[in-house]
Phi, psi and omega in degrees: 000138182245357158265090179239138179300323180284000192249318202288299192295006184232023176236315175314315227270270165003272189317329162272357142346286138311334189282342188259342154302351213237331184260349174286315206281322136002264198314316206273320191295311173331323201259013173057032197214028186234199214228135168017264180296307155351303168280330126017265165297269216302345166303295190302340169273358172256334156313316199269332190261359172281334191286321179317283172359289173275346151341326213257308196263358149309302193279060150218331156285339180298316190279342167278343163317294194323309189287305191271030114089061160302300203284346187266114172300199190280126174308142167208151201296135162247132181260120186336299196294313136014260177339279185332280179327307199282307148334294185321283179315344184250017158275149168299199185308291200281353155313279174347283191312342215288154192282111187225148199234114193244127170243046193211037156308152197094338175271148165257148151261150178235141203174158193252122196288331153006266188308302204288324229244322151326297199281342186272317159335297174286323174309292207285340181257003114315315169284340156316306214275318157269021168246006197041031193192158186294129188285168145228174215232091205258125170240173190178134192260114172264095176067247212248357184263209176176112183257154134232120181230124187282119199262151169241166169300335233253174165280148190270168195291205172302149161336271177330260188330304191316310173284338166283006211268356162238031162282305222229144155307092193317133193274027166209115197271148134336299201262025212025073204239205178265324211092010201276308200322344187251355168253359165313274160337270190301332164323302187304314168290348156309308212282350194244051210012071175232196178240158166213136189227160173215136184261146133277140159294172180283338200261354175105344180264183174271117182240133169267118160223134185263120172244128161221129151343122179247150230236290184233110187249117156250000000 
């Protein structure tokens, strides 16, 4: 369980994050007295800090889908490669940018492409994000599976970190979220009975790898 009085409190802490840019940019349009271009900017700083908000309270509803065994619709066939493109395009810059090497053609996943496609995200923009530079994303269909492994540039952490990382709330998010987001990710790959792992490479670096059960390889 990761609802611990220390995680609930860095969870008030998170959430309240946003509200006091939000009740300063209030208070100051309230008070007339700031300039055009002023109201501006604090239009565009309530903007930025409500989507955050709601970011926050989305991955926090997921993981409780996620905890009551929820979160995954009605399965329907999905193409891997799709998927990705679709992930990719919904990512940041360096997301966006990531390198993907597709050996799996031909294949179907049955699967709520939602979810898979959530999940093929929090891979690539994590591993951007910790490697500082665009992943890259290699898939290939082994027998009856579909590995995908999302590579980052970056070094992978220690054992311990390693095993934790999709246990525990990460304590510094990528994405300035709750830290939710990489146990979100292995739910999903759970629910679609597959696995998620995080590796070191032999060269030292970080691999994320996802297997899911494929339906149709031709």
């Amino acid at each position: 369980m990761i609802a611990s009085v220390p995680w609930i409190d860095r969870l008030a802490h998170d959430l309240r994050g946003p509200l006091t840019p939000l009740q300063t940019a209030a208070y100051l349009l309230r008070s007339g007295q700031v300039t055009p271009e002023r109201q501006q900017e604090l239009f565009a700083l309530i903007d930025r800090q409500t989507r955050q908000l709601v970011r926050m309270i989305d991955e926090l509803g997921d993981w409780t889908r996620a905890s009551q065994q929820r979160l995954v619709a009605a399965p329907e066939a999905c193409d891997p490669a799709l998927l990705l493109d679709y992930a990719r395009a919904n990512s940041g810059t360096a997301g966006a940018e990531a390198i993907v090497e597709n050996h799996a053609d031909g294949v179907v996943l049955q699967g709520d492409p939602v979810r898979l496609t959530q999940l093929l995200r929090v891979l690539i923009e994590y591993a951007s994000a910790h490697g500082r530079a665009p992943a890259t994303i290699v898939l290939r269909a082994i027998e009856s599976r579909l590995r995908i492994d999302v590579c980052s540039a970056g070094s992978a952490p220690d054992a311990e970190e390693l095993a934790a990382l999709f246990e525990h709330p990460h304590p510094a998010a990528h994405d300035e979220g709750l830290g939710l987001q990489l146990l979100i990710a292995h739910a999903i790959a759970r629910g679609h009975d597959g696995s998620l792992a995080a590796v070191a490479d032999d060269d030292g670096r970080l691999r994320l790898r996802c297997e899911l059960p494929l339906t149709q390889h031709d």
